[in-house]
C-alpha positions as CSV (number, residue, x, y, z in Angstrom):
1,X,-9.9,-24.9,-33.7
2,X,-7.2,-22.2,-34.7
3,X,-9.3,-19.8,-36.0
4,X,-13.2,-19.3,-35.2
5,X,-13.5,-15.8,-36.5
6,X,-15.5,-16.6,-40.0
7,X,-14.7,-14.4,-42.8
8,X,-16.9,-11.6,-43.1
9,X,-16.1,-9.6,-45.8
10,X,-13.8,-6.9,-47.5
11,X,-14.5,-4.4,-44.4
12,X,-12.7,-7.0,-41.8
13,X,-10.0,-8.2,-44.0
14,X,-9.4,-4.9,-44.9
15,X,-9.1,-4.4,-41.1
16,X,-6.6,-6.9,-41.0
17,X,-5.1,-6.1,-43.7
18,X,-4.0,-2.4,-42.0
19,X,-3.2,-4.2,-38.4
20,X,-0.9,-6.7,-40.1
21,X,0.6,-3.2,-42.4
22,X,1.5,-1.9,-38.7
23,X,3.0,-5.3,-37.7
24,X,5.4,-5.5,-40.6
25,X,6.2,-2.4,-40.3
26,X,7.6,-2.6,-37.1
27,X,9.3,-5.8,-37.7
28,X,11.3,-4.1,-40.5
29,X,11.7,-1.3,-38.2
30,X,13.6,-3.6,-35.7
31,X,15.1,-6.3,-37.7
32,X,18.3,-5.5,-40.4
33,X,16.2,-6.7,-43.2
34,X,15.5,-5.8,-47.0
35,X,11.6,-4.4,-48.2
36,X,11.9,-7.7,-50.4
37,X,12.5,-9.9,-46.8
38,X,10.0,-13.1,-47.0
39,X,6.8,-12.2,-44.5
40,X,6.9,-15.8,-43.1
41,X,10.7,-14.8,-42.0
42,X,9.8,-11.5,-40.9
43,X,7.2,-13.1,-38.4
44,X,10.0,-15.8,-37.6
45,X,12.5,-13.6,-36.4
46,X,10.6,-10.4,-34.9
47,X,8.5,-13.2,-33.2
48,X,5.0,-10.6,-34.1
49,X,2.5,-12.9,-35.0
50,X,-0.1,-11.8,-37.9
51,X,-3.1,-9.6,-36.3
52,X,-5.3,-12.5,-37.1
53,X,-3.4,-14.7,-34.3
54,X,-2.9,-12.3,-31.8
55,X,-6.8,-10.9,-32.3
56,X,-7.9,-15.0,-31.7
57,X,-5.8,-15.2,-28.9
58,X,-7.5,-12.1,-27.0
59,X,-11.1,-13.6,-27.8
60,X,-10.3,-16.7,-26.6
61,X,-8.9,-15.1,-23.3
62,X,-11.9,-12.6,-23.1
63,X,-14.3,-15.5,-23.7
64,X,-11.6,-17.1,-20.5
65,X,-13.0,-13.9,-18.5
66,X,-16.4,-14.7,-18.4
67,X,-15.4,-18.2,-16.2
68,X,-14.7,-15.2,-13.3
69,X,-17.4,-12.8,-13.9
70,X,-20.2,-12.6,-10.9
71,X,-23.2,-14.6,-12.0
72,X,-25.3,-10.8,-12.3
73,X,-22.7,-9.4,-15.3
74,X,-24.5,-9.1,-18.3
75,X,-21.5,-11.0,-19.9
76,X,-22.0,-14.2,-17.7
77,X,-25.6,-14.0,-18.1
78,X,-25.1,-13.5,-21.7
79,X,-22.2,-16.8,-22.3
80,X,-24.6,-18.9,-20.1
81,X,-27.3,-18.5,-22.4
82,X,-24.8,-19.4,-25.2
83,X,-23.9,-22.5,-23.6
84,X,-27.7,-23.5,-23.1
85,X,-28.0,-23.6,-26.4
86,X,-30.5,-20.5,-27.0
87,X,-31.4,-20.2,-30.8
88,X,-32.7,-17.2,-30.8
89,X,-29.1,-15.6,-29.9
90,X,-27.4,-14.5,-33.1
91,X,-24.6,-16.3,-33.9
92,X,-21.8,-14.1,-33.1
93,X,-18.2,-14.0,-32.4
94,X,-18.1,-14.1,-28.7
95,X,-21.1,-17.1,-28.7
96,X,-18.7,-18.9,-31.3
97,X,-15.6,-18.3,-28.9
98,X,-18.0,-19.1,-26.1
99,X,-19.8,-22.5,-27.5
100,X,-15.3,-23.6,-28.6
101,X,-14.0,-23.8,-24.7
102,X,-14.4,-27.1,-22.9
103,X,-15.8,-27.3,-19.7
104,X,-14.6,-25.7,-17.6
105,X,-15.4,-24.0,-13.6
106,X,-17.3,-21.2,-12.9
107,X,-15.3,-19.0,-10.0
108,X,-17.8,-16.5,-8.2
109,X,-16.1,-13.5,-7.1
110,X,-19.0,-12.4,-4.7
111,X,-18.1,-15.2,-2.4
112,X,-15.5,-13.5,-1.4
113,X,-16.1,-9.7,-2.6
114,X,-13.1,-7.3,-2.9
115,X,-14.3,-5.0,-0.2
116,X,-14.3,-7.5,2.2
117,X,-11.0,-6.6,4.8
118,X,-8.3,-9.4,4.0
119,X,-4.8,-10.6,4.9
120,X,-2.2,-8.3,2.8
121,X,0.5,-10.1,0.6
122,X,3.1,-8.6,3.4
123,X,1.0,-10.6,6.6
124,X,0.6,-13.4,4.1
125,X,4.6,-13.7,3.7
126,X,5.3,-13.0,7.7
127,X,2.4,-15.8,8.5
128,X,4.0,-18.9,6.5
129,X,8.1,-17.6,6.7
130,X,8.5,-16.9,2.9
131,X,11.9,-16.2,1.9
132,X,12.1,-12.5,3.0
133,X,15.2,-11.8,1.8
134,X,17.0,-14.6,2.5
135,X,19.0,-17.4,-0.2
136,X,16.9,-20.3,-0.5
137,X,20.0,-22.8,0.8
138,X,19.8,-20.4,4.0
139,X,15.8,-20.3,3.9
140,X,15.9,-24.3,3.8
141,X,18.7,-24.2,6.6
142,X,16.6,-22.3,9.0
143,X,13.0,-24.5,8.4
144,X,15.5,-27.8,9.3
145,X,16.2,-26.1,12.4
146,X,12.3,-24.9,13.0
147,X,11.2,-28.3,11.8
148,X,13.5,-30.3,14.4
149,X,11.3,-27.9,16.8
150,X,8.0,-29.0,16.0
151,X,6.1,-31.8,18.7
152,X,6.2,-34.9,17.1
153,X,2.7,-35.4,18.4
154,X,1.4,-32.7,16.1
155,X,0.3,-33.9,12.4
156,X,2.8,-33.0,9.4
157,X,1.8,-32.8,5.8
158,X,4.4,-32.3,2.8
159,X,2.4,-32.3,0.0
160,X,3.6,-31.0,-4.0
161,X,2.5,-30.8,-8.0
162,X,4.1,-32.0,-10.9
163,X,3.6,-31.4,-14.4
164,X,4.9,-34.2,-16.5
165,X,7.6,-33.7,-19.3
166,X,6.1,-35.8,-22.0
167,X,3.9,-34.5,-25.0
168,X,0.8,-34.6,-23.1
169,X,2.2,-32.7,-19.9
170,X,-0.5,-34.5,-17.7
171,X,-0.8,-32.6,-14.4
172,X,-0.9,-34.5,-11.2
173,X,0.0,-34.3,-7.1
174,X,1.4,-35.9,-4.3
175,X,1.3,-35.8,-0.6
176,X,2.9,-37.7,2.6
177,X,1.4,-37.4,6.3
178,X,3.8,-38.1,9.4
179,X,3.5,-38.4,12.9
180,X,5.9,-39.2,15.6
181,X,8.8,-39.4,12.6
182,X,6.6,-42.0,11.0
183,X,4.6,-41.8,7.6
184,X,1.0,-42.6,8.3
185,X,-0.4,-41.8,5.0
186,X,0.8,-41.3,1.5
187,X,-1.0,-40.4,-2.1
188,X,-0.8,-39.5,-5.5
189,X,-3.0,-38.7,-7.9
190,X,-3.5,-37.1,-11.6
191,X,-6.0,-34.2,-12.7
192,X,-5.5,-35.0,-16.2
193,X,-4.8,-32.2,-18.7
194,X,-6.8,-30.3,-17.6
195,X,-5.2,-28.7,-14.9
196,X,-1.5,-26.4,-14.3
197,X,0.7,-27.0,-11.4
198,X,-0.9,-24.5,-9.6
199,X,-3.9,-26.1,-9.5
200,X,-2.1,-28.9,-8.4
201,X,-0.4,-28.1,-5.3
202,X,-3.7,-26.4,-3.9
203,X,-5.3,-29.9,-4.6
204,X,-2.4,-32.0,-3.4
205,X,-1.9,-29.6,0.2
206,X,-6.2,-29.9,0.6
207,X,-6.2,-33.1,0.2
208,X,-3.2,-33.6,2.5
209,X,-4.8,-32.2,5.2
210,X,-7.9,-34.2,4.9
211,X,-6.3,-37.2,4.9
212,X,-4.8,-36.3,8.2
213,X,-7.8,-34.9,9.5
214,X,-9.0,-38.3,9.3
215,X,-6.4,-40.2,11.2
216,X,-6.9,-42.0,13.9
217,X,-4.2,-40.3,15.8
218,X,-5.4,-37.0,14.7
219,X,-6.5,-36.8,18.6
220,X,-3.1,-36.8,19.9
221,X,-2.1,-34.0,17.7
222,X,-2.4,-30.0,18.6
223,X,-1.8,-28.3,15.2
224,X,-1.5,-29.7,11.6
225,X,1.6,-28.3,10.1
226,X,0.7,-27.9,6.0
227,X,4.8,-27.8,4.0
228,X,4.9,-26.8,0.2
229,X,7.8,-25.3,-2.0
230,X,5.1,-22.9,-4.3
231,X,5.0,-19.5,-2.6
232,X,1.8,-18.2,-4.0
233,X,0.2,-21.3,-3.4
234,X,1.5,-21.2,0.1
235,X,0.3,-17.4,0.8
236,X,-3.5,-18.1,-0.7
237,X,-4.2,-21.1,1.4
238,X,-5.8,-20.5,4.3
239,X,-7.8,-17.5,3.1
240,X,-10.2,-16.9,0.5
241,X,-9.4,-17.3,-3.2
242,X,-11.7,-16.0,-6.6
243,X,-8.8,-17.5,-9.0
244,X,-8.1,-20.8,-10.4
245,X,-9.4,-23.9,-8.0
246,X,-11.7,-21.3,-5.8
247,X,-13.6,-24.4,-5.0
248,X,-10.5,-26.1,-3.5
249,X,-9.8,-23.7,-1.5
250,X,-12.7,-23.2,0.1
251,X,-12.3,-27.0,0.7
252,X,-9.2,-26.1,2.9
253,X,-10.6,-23.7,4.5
254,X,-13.5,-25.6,5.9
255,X,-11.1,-28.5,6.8
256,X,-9.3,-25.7,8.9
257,X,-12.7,-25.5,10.8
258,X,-13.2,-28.7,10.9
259,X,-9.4,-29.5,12.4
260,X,-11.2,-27.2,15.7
261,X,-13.6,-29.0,16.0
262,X,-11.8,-32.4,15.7
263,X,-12.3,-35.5,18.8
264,X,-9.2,-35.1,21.1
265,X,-7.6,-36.0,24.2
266,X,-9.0,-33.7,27.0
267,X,-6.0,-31.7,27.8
268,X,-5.5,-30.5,24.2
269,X,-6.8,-26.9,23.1
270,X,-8.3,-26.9,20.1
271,X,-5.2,-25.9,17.9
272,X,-4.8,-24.9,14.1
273,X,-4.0,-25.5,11.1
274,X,-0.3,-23.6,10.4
275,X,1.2,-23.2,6.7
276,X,4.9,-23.4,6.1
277,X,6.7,-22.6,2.9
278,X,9.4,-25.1,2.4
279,X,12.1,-24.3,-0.1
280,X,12.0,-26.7,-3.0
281,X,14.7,-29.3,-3.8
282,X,17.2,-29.2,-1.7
283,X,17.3,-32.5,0.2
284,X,14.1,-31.4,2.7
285,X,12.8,-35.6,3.4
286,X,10.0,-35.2,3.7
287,X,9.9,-32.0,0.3
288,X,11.6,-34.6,-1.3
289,X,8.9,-37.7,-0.7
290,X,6.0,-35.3,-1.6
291,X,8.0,-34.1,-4.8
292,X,8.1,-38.1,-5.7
293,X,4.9,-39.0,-5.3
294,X,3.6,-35.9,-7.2
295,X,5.4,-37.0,-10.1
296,X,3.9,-40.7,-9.9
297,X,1.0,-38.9,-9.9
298,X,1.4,-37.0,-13.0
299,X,2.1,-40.1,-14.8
300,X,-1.3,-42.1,-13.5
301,X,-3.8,-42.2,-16.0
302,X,-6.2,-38.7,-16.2
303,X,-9.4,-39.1,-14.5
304,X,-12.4,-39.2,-16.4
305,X,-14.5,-36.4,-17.7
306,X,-12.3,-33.2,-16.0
307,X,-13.1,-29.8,-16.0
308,X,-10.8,-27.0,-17.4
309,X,-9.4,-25.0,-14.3
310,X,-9.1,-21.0,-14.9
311,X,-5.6,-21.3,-15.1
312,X,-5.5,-24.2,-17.9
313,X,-8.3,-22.5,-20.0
314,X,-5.6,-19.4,-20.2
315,X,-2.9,-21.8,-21.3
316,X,-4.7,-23.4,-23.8
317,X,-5.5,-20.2,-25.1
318,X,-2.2,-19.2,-25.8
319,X,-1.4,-23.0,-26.8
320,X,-4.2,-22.5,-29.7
321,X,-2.2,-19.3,-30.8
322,X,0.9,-21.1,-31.3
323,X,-0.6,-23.9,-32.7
324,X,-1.9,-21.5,-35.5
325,X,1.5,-19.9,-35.5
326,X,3.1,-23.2,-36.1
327,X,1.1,-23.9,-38.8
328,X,0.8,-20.6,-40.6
329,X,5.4,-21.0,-40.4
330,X,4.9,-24.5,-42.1
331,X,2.6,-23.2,-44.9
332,X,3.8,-20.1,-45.6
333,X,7.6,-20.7,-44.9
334,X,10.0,-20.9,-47.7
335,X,12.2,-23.9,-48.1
336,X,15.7,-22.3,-48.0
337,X,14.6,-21.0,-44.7
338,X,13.4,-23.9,-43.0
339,X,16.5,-26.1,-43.7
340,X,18.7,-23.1,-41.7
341,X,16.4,-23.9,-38.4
């Protein structure tokens, strides 16, 4: 739906009519145009969309909000009666915004309130080796030589998201699991459209270490060595998370309990679970086999029924608004123009 604002009268589009006054106005004010310019080409090359766009746009991403809002705000109260379908709510612009976005998760910030003393960004980049400073070819020349000192006993995960290239741009993630030099486990798997790379690489890395908490061998091991190339993936993991895939995060972070608490050979302490940023793409092994099977993955049919994550309900917010941009250019645009693009 590109536009769920109904008409409602002379006062609004009068409204509009003075927003999209300003909006031209700057355009001409930037752009070496004549007062007689075509509006379509005065949109095209300022790239200012009409107010109507941009006001669609920032409903739909406010409507987004209430996904993240504590389940006490008035607001989440409010959208959760929408979606129960309460007739005696007025039919309103936000319930109308509301009643348009898919399914999608609900992320409870009181599970993890603000107040609550956490990691800094700075500890965060010291605890998995970020780049700090350094190029990414000397970053990925220094985690050869600290991977070459990791016991081969211990548990290695490389895991990755892809997002696929086609029309669709299916999301979907990969992961390998070695021990000893050998790979134990491998997977991929697709989240559908639902779901950014993001999302992703938080799904493929918990899933990962499942997998390798479940192994047979897992007894042998001290610590469980997580690798991925996307840095703020890599600093949230581990810790808790009130953004997009909250729930899989929390997954990780009871699998870190669980790796504790794990059956092993008497003579091992109970070890950890350590996370390692990896720099991307440049001929890492076992980067390189997690990068591969996240793109199979992305290219595996979408599993049925998803949910929206927070980060793809934001996308497809801005995706509506050029999807009305598009089509406002093809309605509006004159010919001449069109055949110079």
């Amino acid at each position: 739906m590109l536009f769920l604002h109904r008409k409602l009268g002379g006062q609004a589009d009068g409204h509009l009519g003075l927003l999209n006054k300003v909006v031209l106005t700057c355009a001409r004010a930037t752009l070496p145009v004549y007062k007689t310019t075509n509006l379509a080409v005065l949109h095209e090359e300022s790239k200012l969309r009409p107010a109507e766009i941009e006001l669609n746009q920032t409903s739909q991403l406010f409507a987004v909000r209430t996904t993240r809002l504590d389940p006490y705000h008035p607001l989440r109260i409010r959208a959760d009666l929408v979606k129960s379908g309460n007739r005696r709510l007025p039919s309103s612009r936000f319930a109308r915004t509301i009643v348009a976005l898919p399914p999608s998760e609900q992320v409870n910030p009181l599970a993890h309130p603000p107040w609550e003393q956490r990691e800094t960004r700075a500890e965060a980049e010291l605890r998995v080796v970020g780049p700090l400073g350094r190029s990414k070819a000397q970053a990925a020349k220094d985690f050869k030589t600290f991977y070459a000192s990791i016991p081969r006993n211990d548990l290695q995960v490389f895991s990755d998201g892809s997002k696929s290239e086609g029309k669709d741009g299916a999301t979907g993630g990969g992961y390998i699991v070695t021990q000893y030099d050998i790979e134990v486990a491998r997977h991929a798997f697709s989240l559908g459209l639902n779901a950014e790379v993001f999302d992703a690489e938080a799904t493929a890395a918990t899933r990962g270490a499942a997998a390798a908490l479940a192994q047979p061998s897992a007894r042998f091991a001290k610590d469980l060595w997580i690798f991925l190339d996307n840095y703020e993936v890599t600093l949230r993991l581990g810790s808790h998370f009130n953004g997009s895939s909250q729930s899989v995060f929390d997954d990780f972070l009871d699998i870190s309990r669980a790796w504790a608490q794990r059956p092993r050979l008497p003579h091992l302490p109970p070890g950890e679970i350590r996370i390692r940023w990896v720099p991307g793409h440049l001929n890492i092994l076992g980067n390189e086999a997690a990068d591969k099977a996240a793109k199979e993955g992305a290219a595996l049919p979408p599993p049925s029924n998803p949910i929206c994550t927070l980060a793809s309900l934001k996308r497809l917010a801005k995706v509506n608004a050029c999807k009305a941009d598009t089509q406002l250019w093809n309605t509006i645009s004159p010919q001449y123009y069109k055949d110079l693009l």
